[in-house]
N, C-alpha and C positions, 0 to 999 in steps of 0.2 A: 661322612661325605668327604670325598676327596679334596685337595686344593682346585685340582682342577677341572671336577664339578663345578666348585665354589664358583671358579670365576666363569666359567661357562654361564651357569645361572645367573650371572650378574650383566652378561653381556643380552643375554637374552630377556632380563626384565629389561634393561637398557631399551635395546632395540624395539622392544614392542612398546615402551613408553614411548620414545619416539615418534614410530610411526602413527601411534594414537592420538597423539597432543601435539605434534607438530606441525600439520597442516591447520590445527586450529588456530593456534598461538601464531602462525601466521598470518591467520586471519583477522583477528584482534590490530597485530601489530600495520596489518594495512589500513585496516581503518585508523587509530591511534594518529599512522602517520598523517593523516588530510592529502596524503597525495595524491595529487589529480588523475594520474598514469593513465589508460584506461584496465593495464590488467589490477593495480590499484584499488581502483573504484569497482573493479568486479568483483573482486575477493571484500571489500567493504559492505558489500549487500547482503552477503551469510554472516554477519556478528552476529546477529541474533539466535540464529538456530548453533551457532558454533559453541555460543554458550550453553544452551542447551546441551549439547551435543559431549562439551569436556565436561560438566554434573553429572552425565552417564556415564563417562568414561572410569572417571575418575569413583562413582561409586562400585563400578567394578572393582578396581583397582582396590578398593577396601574390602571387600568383600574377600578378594586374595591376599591381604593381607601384606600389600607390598608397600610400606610405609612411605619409601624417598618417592615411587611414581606417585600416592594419593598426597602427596604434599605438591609436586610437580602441576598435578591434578587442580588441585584447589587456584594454585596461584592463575593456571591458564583460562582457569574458568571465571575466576575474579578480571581479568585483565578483559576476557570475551565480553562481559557484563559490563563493565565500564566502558568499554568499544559500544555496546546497544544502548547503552542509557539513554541516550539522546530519543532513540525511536520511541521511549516507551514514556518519556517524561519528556512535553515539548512545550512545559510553564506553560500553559492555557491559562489567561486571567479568570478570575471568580465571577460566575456570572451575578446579575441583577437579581436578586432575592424575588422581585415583583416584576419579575418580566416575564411572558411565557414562554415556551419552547418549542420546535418542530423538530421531525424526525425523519432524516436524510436515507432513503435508502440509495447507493451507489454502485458499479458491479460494471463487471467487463463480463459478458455474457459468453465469448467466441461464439464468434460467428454462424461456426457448422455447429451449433447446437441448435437441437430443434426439440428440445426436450422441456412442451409449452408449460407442462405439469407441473413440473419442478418449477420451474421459473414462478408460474403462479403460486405454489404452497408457498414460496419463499420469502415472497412479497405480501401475502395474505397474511405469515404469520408476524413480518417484520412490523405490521400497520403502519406507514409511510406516508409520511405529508407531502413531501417530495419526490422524486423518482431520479435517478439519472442514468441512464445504462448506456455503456460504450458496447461497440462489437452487436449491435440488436439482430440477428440474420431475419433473412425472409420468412420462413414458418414464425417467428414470435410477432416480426411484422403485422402477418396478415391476422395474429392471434390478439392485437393490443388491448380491444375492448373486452376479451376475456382476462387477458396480464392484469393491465392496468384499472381492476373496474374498484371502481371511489372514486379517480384520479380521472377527472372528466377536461383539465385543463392538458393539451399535450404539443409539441413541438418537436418534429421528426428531421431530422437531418437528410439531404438528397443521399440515397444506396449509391455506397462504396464497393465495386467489384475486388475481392482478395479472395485470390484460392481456390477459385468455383465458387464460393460465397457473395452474398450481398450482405454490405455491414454499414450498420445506421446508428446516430446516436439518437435515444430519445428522452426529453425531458419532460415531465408529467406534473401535476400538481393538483392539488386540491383545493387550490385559488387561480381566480385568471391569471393568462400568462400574456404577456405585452410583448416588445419587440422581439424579435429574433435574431440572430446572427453571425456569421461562419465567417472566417478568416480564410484566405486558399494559399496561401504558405504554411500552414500548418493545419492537425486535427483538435481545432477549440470551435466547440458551439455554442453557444450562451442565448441564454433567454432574459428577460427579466418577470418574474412574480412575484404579485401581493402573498405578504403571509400577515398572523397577529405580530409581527414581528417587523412590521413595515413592507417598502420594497425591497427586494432584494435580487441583485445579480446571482446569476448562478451560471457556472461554465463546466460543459465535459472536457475534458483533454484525455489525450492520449498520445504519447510519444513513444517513440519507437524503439525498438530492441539495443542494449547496449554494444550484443556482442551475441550471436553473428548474424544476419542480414542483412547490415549496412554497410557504409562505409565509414571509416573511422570515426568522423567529427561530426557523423549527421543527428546521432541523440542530443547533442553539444548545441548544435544549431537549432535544431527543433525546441531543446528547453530555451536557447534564449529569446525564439521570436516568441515563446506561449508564455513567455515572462512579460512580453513588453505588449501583448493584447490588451486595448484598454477595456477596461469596466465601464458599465452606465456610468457616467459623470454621477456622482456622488453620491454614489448608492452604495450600501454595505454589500464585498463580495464573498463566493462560495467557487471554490474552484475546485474540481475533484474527478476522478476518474483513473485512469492505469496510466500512472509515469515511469512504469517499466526499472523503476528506482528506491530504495528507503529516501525518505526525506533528508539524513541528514548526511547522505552522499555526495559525490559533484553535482550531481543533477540537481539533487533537492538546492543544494545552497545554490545554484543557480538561479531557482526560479525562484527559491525566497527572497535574493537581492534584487531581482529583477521586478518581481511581483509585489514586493511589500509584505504577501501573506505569512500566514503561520499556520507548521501542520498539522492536525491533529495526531496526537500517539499511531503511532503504526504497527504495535505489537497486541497480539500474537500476530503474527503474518499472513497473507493470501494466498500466494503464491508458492508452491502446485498447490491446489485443493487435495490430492492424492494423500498429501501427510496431515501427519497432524498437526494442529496448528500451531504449537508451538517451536517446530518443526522450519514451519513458511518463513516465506522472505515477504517483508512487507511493501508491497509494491504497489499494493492500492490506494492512494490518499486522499486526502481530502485537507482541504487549505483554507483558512478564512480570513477576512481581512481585519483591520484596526475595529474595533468596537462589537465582536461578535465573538464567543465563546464556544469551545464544543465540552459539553458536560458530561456526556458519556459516549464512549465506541465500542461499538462490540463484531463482531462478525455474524453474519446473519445465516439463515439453513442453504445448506449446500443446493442450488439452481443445478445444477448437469455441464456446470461451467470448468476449463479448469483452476481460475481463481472462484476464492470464496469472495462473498458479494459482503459492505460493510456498513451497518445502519448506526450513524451518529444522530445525537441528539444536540441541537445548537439553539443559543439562547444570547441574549444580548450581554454584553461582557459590563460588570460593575466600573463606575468611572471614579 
């Protein structure tokens, strides 16, 4: 092979490392940085799938046998993973050996779905002591007592017109449910129910798109009024629903400082349901406050939603 083969070849593994690992390794490094930016914070919400995403690359890249890009490969992919650690490991305290535990199912449904079936297998198979669905449309509405049947406790938020859609939040349970409560600066709905686990606040939220729909500062403003909703006075809380965010973005640290809570892991991701999930961006969370522990999260069977819907398991945290 010629010299200038050689270098040709070399510009052209060049180039196409690049363009494979460079938008990732950007992404890493926007998260890394904590910068608040909003394009920043946007690109901070694929760490997780970016990691993924350079362990493919980069197995390609061995497969071809280009030594400097699978090195290139590795380091990008290590930096992505350490940008996500935060999602996937978010120190949950060890729960109470003798304490017992319930099982949250939570889900942003969209709206225009009307697809009761799915909704139903999803929730049947999850078996849920809790219910909490953002985005409820009209068809699941009028379908609740076939959705939610065990879950004879329920609390429906007044229908929100978006889109041609009606969208409601509703909270269900398998124990009575006591006050109710909605905030009209922002979308938090809170109940309070008895569980074996005492009483417990539990709150939908749902904030709005980072980027684009709004206007610049409105996800900003929206996480810090649903930061400073207060809780039943001195009740353990459950805050959970679509914050449009990973938790340990601006948003999340927003409403962690503002809230007090902590979030459960958020990996593998929700958001699109379309990929796979390790794929997603985790946008769905769930948040609990001082004295409550989540032991397990999993994602639950695909509703007809475009987020996947996610059933944690929460128990009283060891003291």
């Amino acid at each position: 092979m010629s010299r200038f083969h050689v270098r040709a070849q070399i510009v052209l593994v060049t180039l196409a490392t690049a363009a494979a690992l460079g938008p990732l390794l950007g992404i890493a490094l926007a998260d890394l940085s904590g910068i608040g930016h909003r394009w920043f914070d946007l690109a901070a919400q694929f760490s997780a799938p970016a990691a993924v995403g350079a362990l493919i690359v980069t197995a390609g890249f061995a497969l071809l046998r280009w030594r400097v890009p699978v090195l290139a490969g590795a380091v990008t992919a290590a930096l992505c993973a350490v940008a996500a650690a935060p999602q996937a490991f978010t120190g949950m305290p060890r729960p109470d050996e003798d304490a017992p535990s319930i099982r949250l199912y939570s889900a942003n449904l969209y709206a225009g779905n009307a697809d009761v079936e799915a909704i139903r297998a999803s929730l049947k198979e999850a078996r849920p002591d809790l219910v909490l669905l953002i985005e409820a449309g009209d068809e699941v509405h009028a379908a609740l007592d076939d959705v939610l049947d065990g879950l004879p406790h329920r609390h429906v938020s007044p229908r929100v017109a978006w889109r041609g859609f009606g969208a409601r939040t509703v909270i269900a349970s398998r124990w009575p449910l006591e006050a109710m409560r909605t905030d009209p600066r922002v979308h938090v709905f809170s109940a309070v129910t008895r569980t074996p686990l005492g009483r417990l606040d539990l709150s939908g939220v749902h904030l709005t798109r980072p980027w684009p729909y709004q206007v610049q500062w409105e996800q900003i403003r929206q996480a810090e009024i649903a930061a400073r909703v207060p809780g039943a006075p001195g009740l353990p809380r459950i805050a959970a629903g679509d914050f449009n965010s990973v938790p340990d973005a601006r948003i999340g640290r927003i409403f962690a400082a503002g809230s007090g809570l902590r979030p459960a892991p958020a990996f593998p991701g929700t958001w699109p349901a379309a990929l796979p999930s390790a794929l997603g961006v985790g946008i769905d969370n769930v948040w609990v406050s001082e004295g409550l522990t989540v032991t397990e999260r999993r994602l639950g069977r695909p509703n007809g939603s475009d987020h996947r819907p996610v059933v944690t398991v929460l128990s009283r945290a060891r003291r």
